[in-house]
N, C-alpha and C positions, 0 to 999 in steps of 0.2 A: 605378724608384724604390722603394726599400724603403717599408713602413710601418709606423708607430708606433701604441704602444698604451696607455692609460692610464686612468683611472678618475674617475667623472664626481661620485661620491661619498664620502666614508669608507667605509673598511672596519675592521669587527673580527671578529677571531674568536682562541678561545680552545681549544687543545688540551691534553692530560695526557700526559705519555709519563712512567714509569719515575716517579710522582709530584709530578716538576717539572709546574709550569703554567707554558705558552709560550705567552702573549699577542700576536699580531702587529696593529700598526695599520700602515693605508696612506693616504695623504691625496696629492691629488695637487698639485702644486706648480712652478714657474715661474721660481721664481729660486736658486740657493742660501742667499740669504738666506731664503726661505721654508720651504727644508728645515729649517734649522738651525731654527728658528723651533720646527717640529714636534718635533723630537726633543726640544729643552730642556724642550715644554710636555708631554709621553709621559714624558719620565723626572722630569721636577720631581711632576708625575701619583702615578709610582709609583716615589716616593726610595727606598720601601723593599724594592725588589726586588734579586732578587743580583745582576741585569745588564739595562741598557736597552742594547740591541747593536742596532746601524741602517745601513741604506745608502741610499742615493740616486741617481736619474740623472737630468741635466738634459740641455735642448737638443732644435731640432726633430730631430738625428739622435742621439740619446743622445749627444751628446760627451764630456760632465760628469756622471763619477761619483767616487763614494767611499762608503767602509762602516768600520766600525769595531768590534774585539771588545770592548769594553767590559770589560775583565777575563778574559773567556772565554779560552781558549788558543789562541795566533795561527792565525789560520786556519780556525777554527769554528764564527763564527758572521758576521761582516760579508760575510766576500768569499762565502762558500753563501747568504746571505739576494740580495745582488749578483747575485749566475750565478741564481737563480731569479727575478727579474726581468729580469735580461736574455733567459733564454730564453725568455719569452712576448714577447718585442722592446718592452717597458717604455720608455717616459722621462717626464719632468716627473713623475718620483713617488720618494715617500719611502716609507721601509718603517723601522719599530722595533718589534722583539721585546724584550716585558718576558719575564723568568725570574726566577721562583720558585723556586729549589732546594727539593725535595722528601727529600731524604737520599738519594738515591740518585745516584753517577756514573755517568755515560750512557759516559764514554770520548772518542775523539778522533772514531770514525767516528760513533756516537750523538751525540755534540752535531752535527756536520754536518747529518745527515739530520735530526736536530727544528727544526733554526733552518729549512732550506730543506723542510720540511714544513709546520711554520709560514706559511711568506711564501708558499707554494703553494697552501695551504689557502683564506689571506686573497683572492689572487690569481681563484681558481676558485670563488669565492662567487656571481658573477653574470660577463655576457661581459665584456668590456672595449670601450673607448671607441675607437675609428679616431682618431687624430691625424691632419687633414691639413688644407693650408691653401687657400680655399674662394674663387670669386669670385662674385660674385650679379649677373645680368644682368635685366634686366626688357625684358622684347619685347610688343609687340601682334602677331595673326597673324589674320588673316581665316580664318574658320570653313571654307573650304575649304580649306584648305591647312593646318589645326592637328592633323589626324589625320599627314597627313606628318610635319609638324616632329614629335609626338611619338613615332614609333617611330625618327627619325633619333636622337632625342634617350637613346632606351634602349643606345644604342653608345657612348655616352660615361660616365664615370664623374662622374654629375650626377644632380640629386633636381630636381624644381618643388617648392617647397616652398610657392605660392598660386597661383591662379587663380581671374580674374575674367571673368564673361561681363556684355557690351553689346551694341553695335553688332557689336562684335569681342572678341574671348580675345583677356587679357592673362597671363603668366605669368612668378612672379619664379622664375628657377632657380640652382641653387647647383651651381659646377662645383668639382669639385678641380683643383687646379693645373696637375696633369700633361697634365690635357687642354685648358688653357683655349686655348692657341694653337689647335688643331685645332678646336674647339670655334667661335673667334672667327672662323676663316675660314671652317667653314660658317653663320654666321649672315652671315658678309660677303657672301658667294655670294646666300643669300635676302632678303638687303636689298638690295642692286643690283639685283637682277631681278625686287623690287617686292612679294615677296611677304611679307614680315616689315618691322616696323619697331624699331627700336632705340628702349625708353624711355631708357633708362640700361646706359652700357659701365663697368663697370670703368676 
């Protein structure tokens, strides 16, 4: 299963090329009504820029995209701001570069390379977010047997995100999807044979 990436906070960041200022924000987003949402409130923002140019992709597998030049010349800045979110494997995110024209024309490959410099710049500011969808199991496990379960548990693409100690270790753990099947028959395996007990399955 592929994975997705996205960002857990806004971002901005602000570069110069050739005297244009190329403002890119990124916000992350879930529905297209929420993209749309973002651009109106970037470019209502800065009405007075030469171009508020933006893309977006929605869906747990990027399904749902669009981008738009905003006056820019077809081709140079929506679908290059797009391909630089898609290449880092983006979705549920929005991206809108304000431009300032500076007096200077950049050209058809120069607007390319500022808008997708731009959305790269914004993109590579801190890591990005894992998109995946998560299930949380809660088990009790007797203290002889919780050193096992936890290195069985390091083969799985899974975090314990608490643990309690009593009588017994309790731990709630967060599996990704892909493995929750595999995941569930080996806790089925240690609950029939007495050694784990299931607070709560999924």
């Amino acid at each position: 299963m592929g994975c997705f990436y996205s960002i857990d906070k806004d971002r901005r960041i602000e570069i110069k090329i050739k005297r244009s200022t190329f403002i890119c924000f990124l916000k992350y987003v879930e529905t297209i009504h929420d993209a749309k949402e973002f651009i109106s409130s970037v470019s209502s923002e800065h009405k007075n820029a030469t171009h508020n140019c933006w893309a977006y992709i929605i869906g747990d597998k990027g399904q749902t995209s669009h981008s738009s030049d905003n006056g820019e010349p077809a081709g140079t800045a929506g679908q290059p701001m797009l391909n630089a979110l898609q290449s880092h494997d983006m979705t549920n995110i929005a991206a809108v570069v304000t431009r300032y024209y500076g007096g200077v024309k950049l050209g058809v490959r120069g607007l390319i390379d500022a808008y997708t410099e731009a959305v790269t710049s914004a993109i590579e500011i801190l890591p990005l977010e894992k998109l995946v969808k998560i299930k949380i199991y809660s088990i009790d496990v007797p203290y002889s047997f919780n050193d096992t379960l936890l290195h069985q548990i390091q083969s799985f693409q899974a975090k314990i995100t608490d643990s309690r100690y009593s009588d017994k270790v309790s731990h709630d753990i967060n599996v990704e999807d892909q493995d929750c099947d595999r995941f569930e028959a080996l806790l089925a395996e240690y609950h029939n044979s007495g050694r784990l007990t299931f607070v709560n399955k999924p």
